[in-house]
N, C-alpha and C positions, 0 to 999 in steps of 0.2 A: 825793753819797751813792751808795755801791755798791748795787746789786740783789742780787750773786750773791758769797759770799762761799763758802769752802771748808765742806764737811763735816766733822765731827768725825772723827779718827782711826781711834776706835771709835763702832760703833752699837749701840745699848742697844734691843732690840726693845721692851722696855716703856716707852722714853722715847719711842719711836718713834710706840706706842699711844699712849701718854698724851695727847701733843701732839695727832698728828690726831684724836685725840676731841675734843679744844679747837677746835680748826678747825671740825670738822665743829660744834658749840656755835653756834661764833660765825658761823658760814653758815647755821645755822637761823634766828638771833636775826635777822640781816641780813633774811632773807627775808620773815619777821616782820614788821617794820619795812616793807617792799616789798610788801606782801601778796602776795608769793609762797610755792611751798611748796618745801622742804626740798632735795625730790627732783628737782628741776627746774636744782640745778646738781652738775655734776661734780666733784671734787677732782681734781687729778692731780699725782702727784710729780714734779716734776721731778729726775733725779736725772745729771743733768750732773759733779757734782764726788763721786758715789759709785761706788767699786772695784766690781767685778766679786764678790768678794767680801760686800763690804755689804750687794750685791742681797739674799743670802738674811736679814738680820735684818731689810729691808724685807716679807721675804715672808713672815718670822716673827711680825710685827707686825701682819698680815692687810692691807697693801696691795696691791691690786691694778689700780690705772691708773696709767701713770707716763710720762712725755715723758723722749726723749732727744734732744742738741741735735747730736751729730757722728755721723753714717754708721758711722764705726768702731765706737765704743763702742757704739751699738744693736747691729751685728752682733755684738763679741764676747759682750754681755749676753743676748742672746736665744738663742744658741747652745748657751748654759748653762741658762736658765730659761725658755725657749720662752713656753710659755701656763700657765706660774705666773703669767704679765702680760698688762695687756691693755697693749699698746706705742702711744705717740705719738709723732709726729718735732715734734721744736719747735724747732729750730736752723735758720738759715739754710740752706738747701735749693739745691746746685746742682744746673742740670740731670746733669752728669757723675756722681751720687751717685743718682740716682733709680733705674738699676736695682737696685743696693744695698738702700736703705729700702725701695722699692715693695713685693714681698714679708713686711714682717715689720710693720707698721705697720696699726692700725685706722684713723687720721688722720692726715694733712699738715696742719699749722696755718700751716707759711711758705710758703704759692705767692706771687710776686710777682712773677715773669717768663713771657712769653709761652715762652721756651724752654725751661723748665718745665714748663709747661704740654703745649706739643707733644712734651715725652721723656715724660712721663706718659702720656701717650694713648699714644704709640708704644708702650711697655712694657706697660702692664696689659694682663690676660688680663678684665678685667672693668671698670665704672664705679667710679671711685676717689673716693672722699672727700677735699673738699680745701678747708681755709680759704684765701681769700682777706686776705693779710696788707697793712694797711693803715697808714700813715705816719701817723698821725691829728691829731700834732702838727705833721706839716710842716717835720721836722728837716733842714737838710742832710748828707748822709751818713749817712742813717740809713735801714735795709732796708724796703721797703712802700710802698705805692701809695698818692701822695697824693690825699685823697676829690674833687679836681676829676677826677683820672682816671679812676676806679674805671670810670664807662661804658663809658668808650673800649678797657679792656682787659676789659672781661666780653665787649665789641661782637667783639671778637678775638678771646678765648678761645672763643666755642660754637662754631667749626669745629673742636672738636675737643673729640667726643661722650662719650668717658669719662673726662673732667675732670669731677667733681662736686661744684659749689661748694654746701657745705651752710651757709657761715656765713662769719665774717669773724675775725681777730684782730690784736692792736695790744699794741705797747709805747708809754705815755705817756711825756714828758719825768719825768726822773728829778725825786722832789722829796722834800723829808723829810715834809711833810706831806701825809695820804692826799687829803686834802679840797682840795690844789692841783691832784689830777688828776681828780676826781670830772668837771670839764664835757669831759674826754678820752672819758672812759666814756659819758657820757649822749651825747658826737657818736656816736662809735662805733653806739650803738643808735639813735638817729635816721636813721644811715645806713642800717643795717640795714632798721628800717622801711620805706624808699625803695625799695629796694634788691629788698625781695620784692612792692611793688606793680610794679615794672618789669620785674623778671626772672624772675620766679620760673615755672619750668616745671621738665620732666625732669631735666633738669642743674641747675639753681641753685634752693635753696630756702634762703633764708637765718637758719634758723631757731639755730644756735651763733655765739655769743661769748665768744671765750674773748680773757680780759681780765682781768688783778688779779693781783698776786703777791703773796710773802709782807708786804709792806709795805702793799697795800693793796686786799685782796682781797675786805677789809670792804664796802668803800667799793663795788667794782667789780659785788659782788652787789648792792648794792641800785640800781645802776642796771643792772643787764639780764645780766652776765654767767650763762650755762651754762656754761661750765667756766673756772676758775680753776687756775694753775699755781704752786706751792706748793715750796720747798726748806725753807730758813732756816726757817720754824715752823712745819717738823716736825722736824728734824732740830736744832732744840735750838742 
């Protein structure tokens, strides 16, 4: 099963609305379901496979958080529509691209290398927000830190004070059914828990999980995610 399939040609700003009102429906009902509220997770567009262009029927639809996954396309995107957006980086993250992102990004959701890590501290002008992207399924060849490491590379990371890990994020093993990734998600937030009895000070407070795509974001709210990244259902 594919995760990320192309956008449509054209973007319908009112299919655009339509849809994230449905999202946003069904992240309420979820939370519901989780006795949680509403407000407590994010939406964010991923918009990886939309033009420069498109951006503005995104912006016409009243979307305003959105992850981008290449260095380039953030820069060309935000050059154009600056802080009509609140910007994510959600793509694999090298260090040779952080001075790039650094500037134009509320959050890094892929930190998963120490060199990373240290071009980050190097470049901010301030404390940077940064998920800690985790391997959760223990894939080989697949980006993120598997949860036996996690200590040893946080043990690493605090030399270097303006790295701000506020949360953690994952991709599960691909599956058609949302309910084959649900024990992905509830590790992920058990680690979590862990995570902010061990670490949690100035730097690391691991209060964001961003976790769920359009396939299974249902699923991923009701076990703990704060922000969900979203294409395919909104984009029709």
């Amino acid at each position: 099963m594919k995760r990320a399939t192309r956008a449509p040609e054209t973007i319908d700003p009112d299919m655009i609305r339509e849809n994230f009102s449905r999202v946003k429906d069904e992240v309420a009902s979820a939370c519901r379901r989780a006795s949680r509220k509403p407000e407590e997770v994010e939406i964010l567009v991923a918009t990886k496979y939309i033009t420069i262009e498109g951006m503005e029927a995104l912006a016409a639809a009243g979307i305003s958080l959105v992850g981008e996954n290449r260095a380039q396309d953030l820069t060309a995107k935000h050059a154009l529509y600056k802080d009509r957006f609140t910007w994510d980086f959600i793509g694999h993250l090298q260090s040779n691209k952080v001075r790039q992102v650094l500037p134009l990004v509320r959050l890094i959701h892929s930190v998963e290398t120490i060199s990373t890590v240290r071009e980050i501290d190097r470049r901010a002008e301030k404390a940077t927000d940064v998920l800690l992207e985790v391997n959760v399924g223990e894939e080989a060849g697949k980006y993120g830190i598997i949860p036996s490491e996690v200590d040893r590379f946080l043990e690493e990371a605090s030399q270097f004070p303006k790295v701000n890990f506020t949360g953690l994020m994952t991709m599960p093993p691909m599956a058609a059914d949302p309910e084959a990734v649900r024990p992905y998600f509830a590790a992920l937030r058990r680690l979590s828990s862990k995570l902010n009895q061990k670490w949690n000070d100035s730097h690391r407070h691991f209060q964001h999980l961003s976790m769920g795509t359009s396939n299974d974001y249902v699923v991923a709210v009701e076990e703990g995610a704060t922000i969900i990244r979203v294409g395919n259902a909104v984009f029709g």
